[in-house]
N, C-alpha and C positions, 0 to 999 in steps of 0.2 A: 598514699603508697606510691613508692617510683619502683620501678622494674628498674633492674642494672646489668651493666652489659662491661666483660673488659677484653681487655687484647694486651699484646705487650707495649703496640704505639697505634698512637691516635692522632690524626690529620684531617683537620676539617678546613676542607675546598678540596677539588677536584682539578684545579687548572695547570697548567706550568710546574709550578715549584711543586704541590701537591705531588703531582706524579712522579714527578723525578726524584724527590725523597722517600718515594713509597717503592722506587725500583732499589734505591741501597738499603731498603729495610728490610721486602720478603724473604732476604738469605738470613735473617736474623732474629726472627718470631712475628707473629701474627699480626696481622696491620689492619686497621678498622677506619675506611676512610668513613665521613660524614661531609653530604653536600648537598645545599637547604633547597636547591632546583634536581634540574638533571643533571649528571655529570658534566654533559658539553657546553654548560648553559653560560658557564663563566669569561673571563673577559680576552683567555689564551683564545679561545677558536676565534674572535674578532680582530686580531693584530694581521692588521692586511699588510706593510709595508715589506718587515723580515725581519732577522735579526743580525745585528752584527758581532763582526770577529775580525782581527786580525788574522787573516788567512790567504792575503794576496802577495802576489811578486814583490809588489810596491807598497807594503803593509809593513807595520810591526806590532807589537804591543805597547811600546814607547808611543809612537806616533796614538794608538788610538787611546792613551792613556792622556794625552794631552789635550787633543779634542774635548773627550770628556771631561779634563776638569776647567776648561775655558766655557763650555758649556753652562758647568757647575756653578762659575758665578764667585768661585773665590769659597766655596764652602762644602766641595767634595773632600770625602776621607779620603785622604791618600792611598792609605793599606787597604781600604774595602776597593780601589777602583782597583789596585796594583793586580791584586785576587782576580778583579771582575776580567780584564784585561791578559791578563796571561793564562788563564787556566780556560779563556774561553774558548780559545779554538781545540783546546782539548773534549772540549762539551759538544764542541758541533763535531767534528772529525765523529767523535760515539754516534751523535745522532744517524748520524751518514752512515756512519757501517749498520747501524740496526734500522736502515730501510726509508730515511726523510729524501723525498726525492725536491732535493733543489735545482732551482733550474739551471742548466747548463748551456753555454753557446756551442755554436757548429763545431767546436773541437773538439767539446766533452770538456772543456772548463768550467771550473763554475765562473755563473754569469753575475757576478756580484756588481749593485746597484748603489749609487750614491745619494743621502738622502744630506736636509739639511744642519748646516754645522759640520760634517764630517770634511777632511780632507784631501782625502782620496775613495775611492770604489771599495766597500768593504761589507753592504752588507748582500747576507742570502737571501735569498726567496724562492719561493713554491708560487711564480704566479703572484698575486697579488692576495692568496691567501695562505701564509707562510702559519700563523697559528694553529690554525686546524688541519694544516700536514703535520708540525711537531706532536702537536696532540694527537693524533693520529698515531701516530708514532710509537711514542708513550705508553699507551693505552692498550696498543697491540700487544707490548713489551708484557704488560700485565694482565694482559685477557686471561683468565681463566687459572690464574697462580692460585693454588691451594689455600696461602698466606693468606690470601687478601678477601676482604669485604667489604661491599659500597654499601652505605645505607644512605637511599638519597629522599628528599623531603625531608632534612630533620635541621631543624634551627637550633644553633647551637646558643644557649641562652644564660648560661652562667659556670664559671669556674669552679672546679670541686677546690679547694686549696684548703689544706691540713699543715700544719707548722709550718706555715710559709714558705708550702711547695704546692703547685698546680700537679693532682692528681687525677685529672681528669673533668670532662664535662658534663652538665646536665641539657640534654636539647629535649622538643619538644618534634614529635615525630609526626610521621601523614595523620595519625587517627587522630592528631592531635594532646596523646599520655606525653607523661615525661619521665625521660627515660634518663638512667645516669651512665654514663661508659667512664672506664677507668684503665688506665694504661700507663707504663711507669715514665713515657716522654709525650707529649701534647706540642703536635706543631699546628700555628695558624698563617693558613693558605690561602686566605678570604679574598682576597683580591684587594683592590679599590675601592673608591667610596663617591663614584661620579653621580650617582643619582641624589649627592647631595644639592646638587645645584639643577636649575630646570631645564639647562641645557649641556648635554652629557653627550656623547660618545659611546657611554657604556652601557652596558646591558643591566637589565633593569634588577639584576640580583645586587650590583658593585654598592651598596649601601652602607659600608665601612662597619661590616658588622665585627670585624676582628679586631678593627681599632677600638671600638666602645668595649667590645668584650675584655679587653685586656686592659683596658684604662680602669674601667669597671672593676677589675679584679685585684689592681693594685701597681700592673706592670707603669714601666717608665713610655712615653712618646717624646716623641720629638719632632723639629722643622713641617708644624701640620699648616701652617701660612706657604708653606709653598705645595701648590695646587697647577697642575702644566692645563694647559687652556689650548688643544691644537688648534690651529688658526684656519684647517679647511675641512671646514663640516657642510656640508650640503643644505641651504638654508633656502627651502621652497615653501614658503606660508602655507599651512594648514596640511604638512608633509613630514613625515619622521627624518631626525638628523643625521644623514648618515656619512660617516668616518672618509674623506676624500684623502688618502692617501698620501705620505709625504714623499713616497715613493714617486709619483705625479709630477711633483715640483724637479725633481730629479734627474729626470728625463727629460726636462724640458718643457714642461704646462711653465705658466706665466700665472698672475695677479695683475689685472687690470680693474684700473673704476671704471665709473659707466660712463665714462666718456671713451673706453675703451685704450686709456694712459697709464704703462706701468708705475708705480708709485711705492714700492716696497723702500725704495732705494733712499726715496725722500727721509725717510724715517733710520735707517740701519744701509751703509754703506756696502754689506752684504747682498742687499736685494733678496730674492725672495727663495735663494738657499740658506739665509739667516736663521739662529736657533732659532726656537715656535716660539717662545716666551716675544722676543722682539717684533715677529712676523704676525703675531694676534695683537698685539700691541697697537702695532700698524695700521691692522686691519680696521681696528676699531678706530682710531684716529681720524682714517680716511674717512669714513663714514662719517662720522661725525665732522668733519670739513666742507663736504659735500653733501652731505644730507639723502647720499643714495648708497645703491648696495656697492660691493665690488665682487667682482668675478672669478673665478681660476678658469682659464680657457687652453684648450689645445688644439685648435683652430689652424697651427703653423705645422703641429706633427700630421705624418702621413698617420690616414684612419684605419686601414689595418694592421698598422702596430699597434697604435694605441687599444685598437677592439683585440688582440689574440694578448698585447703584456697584460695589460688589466680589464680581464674578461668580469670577474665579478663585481668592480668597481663600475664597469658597464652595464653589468647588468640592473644593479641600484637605481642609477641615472634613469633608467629604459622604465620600473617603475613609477616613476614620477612625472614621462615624456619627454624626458632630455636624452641627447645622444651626446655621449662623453667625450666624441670626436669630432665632434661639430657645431654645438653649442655651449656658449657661455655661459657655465654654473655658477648660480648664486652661491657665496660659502659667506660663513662665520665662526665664530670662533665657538667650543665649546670645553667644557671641562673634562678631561680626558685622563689626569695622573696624578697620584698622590706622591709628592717625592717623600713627603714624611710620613710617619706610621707608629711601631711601636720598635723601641729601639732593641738592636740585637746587637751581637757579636759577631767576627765573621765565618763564625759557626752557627750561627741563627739563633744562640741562646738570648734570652729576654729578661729583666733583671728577675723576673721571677722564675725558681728553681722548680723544673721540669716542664719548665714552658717554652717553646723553641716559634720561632716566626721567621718565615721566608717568601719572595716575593714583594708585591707591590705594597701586602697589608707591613712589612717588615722597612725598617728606619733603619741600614750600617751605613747611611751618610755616601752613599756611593754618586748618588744624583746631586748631592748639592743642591744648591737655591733652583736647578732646572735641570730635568735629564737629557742627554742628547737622544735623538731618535734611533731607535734597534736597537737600546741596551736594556730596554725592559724584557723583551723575552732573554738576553743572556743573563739577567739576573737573576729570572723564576729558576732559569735551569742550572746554573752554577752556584749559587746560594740555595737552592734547593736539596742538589746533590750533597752539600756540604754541611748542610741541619742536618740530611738524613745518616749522615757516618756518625756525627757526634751525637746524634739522640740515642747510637747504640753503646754507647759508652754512662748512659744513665742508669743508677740501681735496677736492679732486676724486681719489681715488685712483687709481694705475698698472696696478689690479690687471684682468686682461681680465673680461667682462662674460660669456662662456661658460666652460661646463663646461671643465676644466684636470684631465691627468692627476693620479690620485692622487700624497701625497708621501710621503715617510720622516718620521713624528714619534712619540713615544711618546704613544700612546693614554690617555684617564682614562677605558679598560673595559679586559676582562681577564676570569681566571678570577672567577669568581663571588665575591664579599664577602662573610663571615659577620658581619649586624649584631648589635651587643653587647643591643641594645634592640629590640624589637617599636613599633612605630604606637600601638596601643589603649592600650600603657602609655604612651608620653611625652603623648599625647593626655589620657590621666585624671590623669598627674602634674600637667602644665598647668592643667587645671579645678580641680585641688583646692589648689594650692598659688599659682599666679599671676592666679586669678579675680576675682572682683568684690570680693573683700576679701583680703587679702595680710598677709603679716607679715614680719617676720627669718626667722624660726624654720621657716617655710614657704618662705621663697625659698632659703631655704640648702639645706635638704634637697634641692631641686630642684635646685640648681646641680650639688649635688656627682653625683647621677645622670646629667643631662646631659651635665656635665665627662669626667665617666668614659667614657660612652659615647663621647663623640666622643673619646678618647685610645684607647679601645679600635680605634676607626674608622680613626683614625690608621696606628695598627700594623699592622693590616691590607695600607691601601693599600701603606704602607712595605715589604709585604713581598710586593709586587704583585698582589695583587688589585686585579679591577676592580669597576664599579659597573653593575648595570642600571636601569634607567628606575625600578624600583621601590624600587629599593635611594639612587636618587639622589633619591625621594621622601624618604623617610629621612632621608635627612643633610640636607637643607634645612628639616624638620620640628628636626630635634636642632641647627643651628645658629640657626637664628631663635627657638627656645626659650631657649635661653641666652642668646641677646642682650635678648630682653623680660625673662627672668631677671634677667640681669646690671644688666639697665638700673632696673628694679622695685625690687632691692636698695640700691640706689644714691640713690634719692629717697625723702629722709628726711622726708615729710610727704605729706598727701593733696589732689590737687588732681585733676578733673576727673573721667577715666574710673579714674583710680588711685590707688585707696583700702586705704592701712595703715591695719589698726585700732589696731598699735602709737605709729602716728604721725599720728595724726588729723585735727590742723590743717591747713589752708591753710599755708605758713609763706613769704612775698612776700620778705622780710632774705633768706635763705640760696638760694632754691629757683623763683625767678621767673628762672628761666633755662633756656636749652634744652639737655639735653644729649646731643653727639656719640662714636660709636665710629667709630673704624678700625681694621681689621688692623694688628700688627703685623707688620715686618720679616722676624721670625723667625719668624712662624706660616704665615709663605707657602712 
């Protein structure tokens, strides 16, 4: 028996793009957000550096449209950056007038920051915690809106889809029932999927449950071999990894090895404002040259700037007993951004009809083979906004607006599921074998553990087991692993954040193209 729940739109995750599609919906029927933590839990309130916009004296759209697609690598959509690029300062100007307080210098200018790859000053910040002001923000915007309902704990675990439309989801709730919501447009707001690998940046929700979900259901992905890898994560042995700011480099911190010799430069003539794809690249390089760690140090800036600009990035350090203005931080690299996902429109539509995706879990090719830094939160928010106009233009569905007796359908939970594979292994398989540098030899190995595992998974269900929340963690980790797998093997050259050392070049003839999976036929 499932209990069912509908609304007019349904949006599951909580973060960026989520909320800002839920602010152009409440004028337009009932919104039923679902988000499988707490609201805040997702990977907007983590984005220390800012966002960026063309918004300065010395800006355009042109200009940051360039950046980004240099960044890109040769494989950014034109028309989704053109979108991301011009309508963005229109997205922050909104935010601004509904209360994000960015920082501002002694004139009351904003104080916009330059991070790596960008050309000029361009992006905002709140401080060094720019995500959880927007969200902030957001959130305010929909405190207490009539429209709207959060139902948070609830995993969202399989698509409703009837004549080849997504009519909604079946997730599986705190008490652990499964429950069906139905609603005539379905956007996924999932985020990320860094906990694929065992060294992440991301918060331990980002498990690519949007991308398994919609691959699973039939939708198209696309570019999931490119995986961004920041290159300064806080790497103190037996210490959580936490996200060192590119914002840092910007202002003037350095990368030095341990003999205390910048070395960025050695590698990428850019030096250490170079895109992150090259800068972890680097990183890893030098270590491997020298067989020691390297460092990001701000040892030359004055330490009460550095302690009042990035107070929370201070504060990190201060748990571990590092002072961020005065000692040498070990960093490395870690896995921090999905540029590929499930592929939309640049209206967030999905090839499958009434299924909309925006955000990091969402593929309109705007990031190309790498994204530049501070266009991930302009993305959640202007592709965001831009799913939530067109999901109102979706049929008005039949279905009633209240709670409706449970029905008869067969459940995907059940007795308990024995998985073939543990988390910490597909996590360490991921790091070692589809990381910052990749091979044949390495992807294969990986597939064929994956492969197995999910046939192992298979059999299973085939023989009705079902799945709990944790276990449905799992298998979105073991499917989105295989699909970056799949996809990694597949491109027989190196271009942006996805680098074979078997296959080194650039290669524009064969390889300057994007490429798509779907399910097939027989796998569903």
């Amino acid at each position: 028996m499932i209990e069912r729940l509908s609304a007019d739109y349904l949006i599951i995750g909580s973060g960026i793009a989520g909320l800002r599609a839920a602010a152009e919906l409440v004028s337009h029927g009932r919104v039923l957000i679902l988000t499988k933590s707490d609201p805040a839990a997702g990977s907007t309130g983590y984005a220390q550096g800012g966002i960026a916009a063309a918004v300065g004296e010395d800006d355009s759209p042109e200009l940051h449209a360039t950046d980004t697609l240099v960044a890109g690598d040769g494989l950014c959509d034109e028309a989704a950056v053109e979108v991301l690029v011009t309508e963005g300062p229109r997205y922050v100007r909104e935010l601004i007038d509904w209360g994000a307080a960015f920082d501002r210098d002694e004139s009351g200018a904003l104080d916009l920051a330059r991070e790596g790859a960008h050309s000029v000053r361009r992006v905002l910040h709140a401080h060094d915690a720019t995500g959880r002001e927007i969200a902030r923000v957001l959130a305010a915007r929909l405190q207490g809106h009539p429209a709207l309902t959060i139902v948070d704990h609830a995993t969202a675990v399989q698509a409703v889809v009837e004549q080849g439309a997504v009519r909604g989801v079946r997730f599986i709730d705190r008490r652990g029932a499964l429950v069906e919501a139905r609603a005539r447009a379905t956007l996924l707001a999932t985020g990320g999927a860094g906990q694929v690998f065992a060294e992440t940046t991301n918060p331990t929700v980002a498990t690519g449950d949007g991308v398994a979900f919609a691959y699973l259901a039939g939708a198209r992905v696309a570019d999931l071999e490119f995986v961004q890898f920041h290159p300064t994560v806080l790497a103190v042995p037996g210490e959580p990894r936490y996200l060192l700011s590119e914002a840092l480099r910007g202002e003037g911190a350095r990368l030095v090895n341990d003999a205390g010799e910048p070395f960025v430069a050695r590698y990428d003539s850019r030096g250490d404002l170079a895109s992150r794809d090259r800068v972890s690249q680097a990183i890893v390089l030098e270590m491997r040259r020298t067989g020691r760690p390297v460092y990001l140090t701000l040892q030359h800036l004055a330490p009460d700037y550095v302690h009042r600009r990035f107070p929370a990035i201070a504060e990190l350090c201060a748990r571990v007993g590092l002072d961020l203005a005065r000692d040498r931080l070990p960093v490395g690299p870690a896995a921090h951004y999905l540029m590929g996902g499930v592929v939309t429109d640049l209206e967030g539509r999905t090839s499958l009809p009434g299924l909309f995706a925006a955000g990091e879990v969402a593929c309109t090719g705007v990031h190309g083979a790498n994204r530049l830094a501070s266009n991930s939160l302009l993305e959640g928010l202007v592709f965001g906004g831009r799913a939530g106009r067109a999901m109102t233009a979706c049929e008005v569905s039949d279905w009633p607006v209240e709670r409706t007796p449970a029905i008869e359908d067969p459940p995907p939970t059940g007795p308990a599921c024995r998985l073939p594979i543990d988390e910490v292994s597909i996590r360490r398989l991921m790091w070692d074998q589809a990381g910052v540098f990749r091979t044949s030899e390495g992807l294969d190995a990986a597939a064929r553990v994956l492969e197995g595992a999910l046939d192992e998974l298979a059999a299973e269900r085939a023989r009705g087991a079902g799945l709990s929340p944790g276990t449905w963690r799992t298998t979105s980790l073991l499917v989105v692993g295989r699909l970056i797998v799949r996809a990694a093997a597949r491109r027989l050259e190196s271009r942006g954040a996805h680098r074979r050392t078997d296959y080194p070049e650039r290669d524009d003839l064969h390889w300057k193209r994007r490429c798509f999976d779907e399910r097939s036929r027989d796998e569903r």
